[in-house]
C-alpha positions in Angstrom: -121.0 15.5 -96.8 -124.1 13.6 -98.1 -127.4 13.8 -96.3 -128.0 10.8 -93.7 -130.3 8.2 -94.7 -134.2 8.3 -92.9 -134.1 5.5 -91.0 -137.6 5.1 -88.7 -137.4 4.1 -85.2 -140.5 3.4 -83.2 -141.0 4.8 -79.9 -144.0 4.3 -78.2 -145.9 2.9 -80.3 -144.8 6.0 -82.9 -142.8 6.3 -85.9 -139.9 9.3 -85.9 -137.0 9.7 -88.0 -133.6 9.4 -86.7 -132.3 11.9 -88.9 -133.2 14.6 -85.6 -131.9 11.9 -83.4 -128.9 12.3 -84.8 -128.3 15.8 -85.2 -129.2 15.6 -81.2 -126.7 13.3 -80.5 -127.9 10.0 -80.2 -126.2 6.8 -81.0 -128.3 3.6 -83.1 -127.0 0.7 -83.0 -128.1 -2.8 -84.3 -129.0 -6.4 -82.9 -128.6 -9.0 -85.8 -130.0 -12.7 -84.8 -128.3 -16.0 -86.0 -129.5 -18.6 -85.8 -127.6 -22.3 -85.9 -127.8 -24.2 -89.2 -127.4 -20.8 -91.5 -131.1 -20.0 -90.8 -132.0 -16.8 -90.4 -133.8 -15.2 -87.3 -136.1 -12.4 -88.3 -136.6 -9.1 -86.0 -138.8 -6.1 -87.2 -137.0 -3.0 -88.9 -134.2 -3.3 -91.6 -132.2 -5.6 -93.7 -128.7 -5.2 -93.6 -126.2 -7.6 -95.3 -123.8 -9.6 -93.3 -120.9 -11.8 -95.6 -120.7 -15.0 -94.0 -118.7 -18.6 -94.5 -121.0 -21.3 -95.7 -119.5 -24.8 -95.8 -120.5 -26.3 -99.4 -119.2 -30.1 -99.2 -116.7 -31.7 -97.2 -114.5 -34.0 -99.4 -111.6 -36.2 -98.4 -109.3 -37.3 -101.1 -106.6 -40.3 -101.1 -102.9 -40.5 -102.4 -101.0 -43.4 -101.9 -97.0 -43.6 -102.1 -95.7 -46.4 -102.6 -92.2 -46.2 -103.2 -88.7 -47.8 -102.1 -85.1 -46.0 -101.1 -81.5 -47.0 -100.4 -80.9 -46.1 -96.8 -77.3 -44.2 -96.5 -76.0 -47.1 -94.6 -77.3 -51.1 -93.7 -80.5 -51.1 -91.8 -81.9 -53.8 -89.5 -85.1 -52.1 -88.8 -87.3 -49.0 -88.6 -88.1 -48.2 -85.6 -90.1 -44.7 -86.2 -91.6 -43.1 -88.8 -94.1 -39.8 -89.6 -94.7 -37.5 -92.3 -95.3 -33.9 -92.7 -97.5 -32.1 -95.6 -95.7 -29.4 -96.6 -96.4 -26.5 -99.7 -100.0 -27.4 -99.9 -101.3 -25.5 -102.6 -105.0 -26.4 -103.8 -106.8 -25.4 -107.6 -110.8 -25.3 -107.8 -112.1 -25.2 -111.3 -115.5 -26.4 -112.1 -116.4 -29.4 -110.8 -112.3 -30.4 -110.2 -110.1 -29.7 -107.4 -106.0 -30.1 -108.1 -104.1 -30.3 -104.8 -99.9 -30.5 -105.1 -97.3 -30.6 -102.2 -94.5 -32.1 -100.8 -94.5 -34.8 -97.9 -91.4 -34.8 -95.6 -91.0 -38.1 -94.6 -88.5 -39.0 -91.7 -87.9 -42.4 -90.7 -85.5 -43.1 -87.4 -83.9 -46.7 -88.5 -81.6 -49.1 -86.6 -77.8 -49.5 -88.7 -76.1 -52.8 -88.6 -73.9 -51.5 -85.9 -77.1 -50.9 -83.6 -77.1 -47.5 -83.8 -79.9 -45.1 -84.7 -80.2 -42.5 -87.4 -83.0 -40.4 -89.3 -83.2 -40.2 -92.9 -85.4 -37.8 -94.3 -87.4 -38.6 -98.1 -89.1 -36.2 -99.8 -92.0 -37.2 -102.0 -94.5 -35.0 -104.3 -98.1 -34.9 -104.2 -100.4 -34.6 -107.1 -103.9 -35.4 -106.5 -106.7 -34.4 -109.2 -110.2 -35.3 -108.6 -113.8 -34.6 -109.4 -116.1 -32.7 -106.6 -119.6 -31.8 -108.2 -120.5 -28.3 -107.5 -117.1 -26.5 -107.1 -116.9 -23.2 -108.9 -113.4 -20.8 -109.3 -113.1 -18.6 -106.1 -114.1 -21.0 -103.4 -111.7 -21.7 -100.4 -110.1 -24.5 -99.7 -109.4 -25.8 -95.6 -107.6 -29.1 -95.1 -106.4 -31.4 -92.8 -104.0 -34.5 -93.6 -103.7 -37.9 -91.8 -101.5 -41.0 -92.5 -101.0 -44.4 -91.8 -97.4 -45.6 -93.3 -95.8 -48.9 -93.6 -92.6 -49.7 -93.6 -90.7 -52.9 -94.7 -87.0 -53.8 -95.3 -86.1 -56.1 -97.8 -82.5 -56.3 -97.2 -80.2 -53.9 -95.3 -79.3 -52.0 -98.6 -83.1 -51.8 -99.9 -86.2 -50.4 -98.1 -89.6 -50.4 -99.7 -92.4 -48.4 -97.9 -96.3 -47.5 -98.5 -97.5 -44.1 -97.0 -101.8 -43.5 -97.1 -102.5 -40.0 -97.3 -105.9 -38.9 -96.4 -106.8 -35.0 -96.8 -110.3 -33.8 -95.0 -111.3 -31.0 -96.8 -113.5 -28.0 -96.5 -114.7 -26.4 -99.5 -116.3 -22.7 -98.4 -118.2 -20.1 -100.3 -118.4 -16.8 -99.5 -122.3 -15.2 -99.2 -123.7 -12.5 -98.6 -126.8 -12.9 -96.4 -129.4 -10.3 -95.7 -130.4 -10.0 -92.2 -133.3 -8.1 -91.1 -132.5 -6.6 -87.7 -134.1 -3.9 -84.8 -132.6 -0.6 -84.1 -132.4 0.0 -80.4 -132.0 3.5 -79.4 -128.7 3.1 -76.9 -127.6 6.1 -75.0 -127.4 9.7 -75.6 -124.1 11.4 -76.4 -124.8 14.6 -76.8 -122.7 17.7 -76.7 -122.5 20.1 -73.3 
């Protein structure tokens, strides 16, 4: 077992090494102070490093589909539509982000004979773009939105425009050093 490390503690306005403490049975423990905005609040004894989230940018990117179908039987209109992102899987290189997926599209129409039914359409996503000041290794959180247009043509022919909108969250991992106070807690000794 290795020798503990000499950390000083002051108590009463003196400086004594825990390295007794310890062998007597006392626990040290440590306060670190955070501060909002990733500042750092500073207390008196040691450093200590703490790996914490940072938010680098926060990008949103845009992918339109534009695209028509041939409903399985004659439609007289849409009466509901939304669309779920699906297999999100996101790329960083330097300074480029690639983002591919599926959206699940399901649209409840109205057949000629008045009655409802869903059709489902599945599109692929490919969106490339350029975000200074990405490096390999980041992580990616997202979000998507919509707004989706449908329009029918004739009862055999359906074109429709689906906005994507992804709000993203690029995050770096850091390590931050935090200087903190040791606080002498209780004593657990032995009988």
């Amino acid at each position: 077992m290795s020798p503990l490390p000499v950390l000083f503690i002051k108590e009463n306005g003196r400086r004594k090494s825990n390295r007794k403490r310890r062998r007597e049975g006392f626990r040290v423990f440590t306060n670190i102070a955070i501060n909002k905005g990733n500042r750092i609040g500073v207390s008196d004894e040691i450093c200590v490093p703490i790996l914490s989230d940072i938010i680098i940018k926060e990008p949103k990117l845009k992918c339109v589909l534009q695209k028509s179908f041939h409903p399985i039987k004659g439609v007289i209109k849409a009466r509901e539509c939304w669309t779920e992102v699906k297999n999100v899987h996101i790329k960083i290189l330097k300074d480029r982000i690639f983002l591919t997926g599926l959206a699940f599209q399901d649209k409840i129409l109205v057949g000629e004979d008045n009655v409802s039914f869903c059709q489902r359409i599945i599109d692929e996503l490919n969106i490339t773009a350029t975000v200074n000041g990405l490096t390999p290794g980041m992580i990616v959180k997202w979000h998507a939105a919509n707004k989706e247009y449908t329009k029918i043509r004739n009862p055999h022919f359906i074109m429709y425009f689906n906005e994507l909108t992804f709000d993203l969250q690029i995050i770096e991992q850091k390590t931050l050093w935090v200087k903190t106070r040791l606080h002498l807690i209780e004593h657990c000794g032995t009988d």
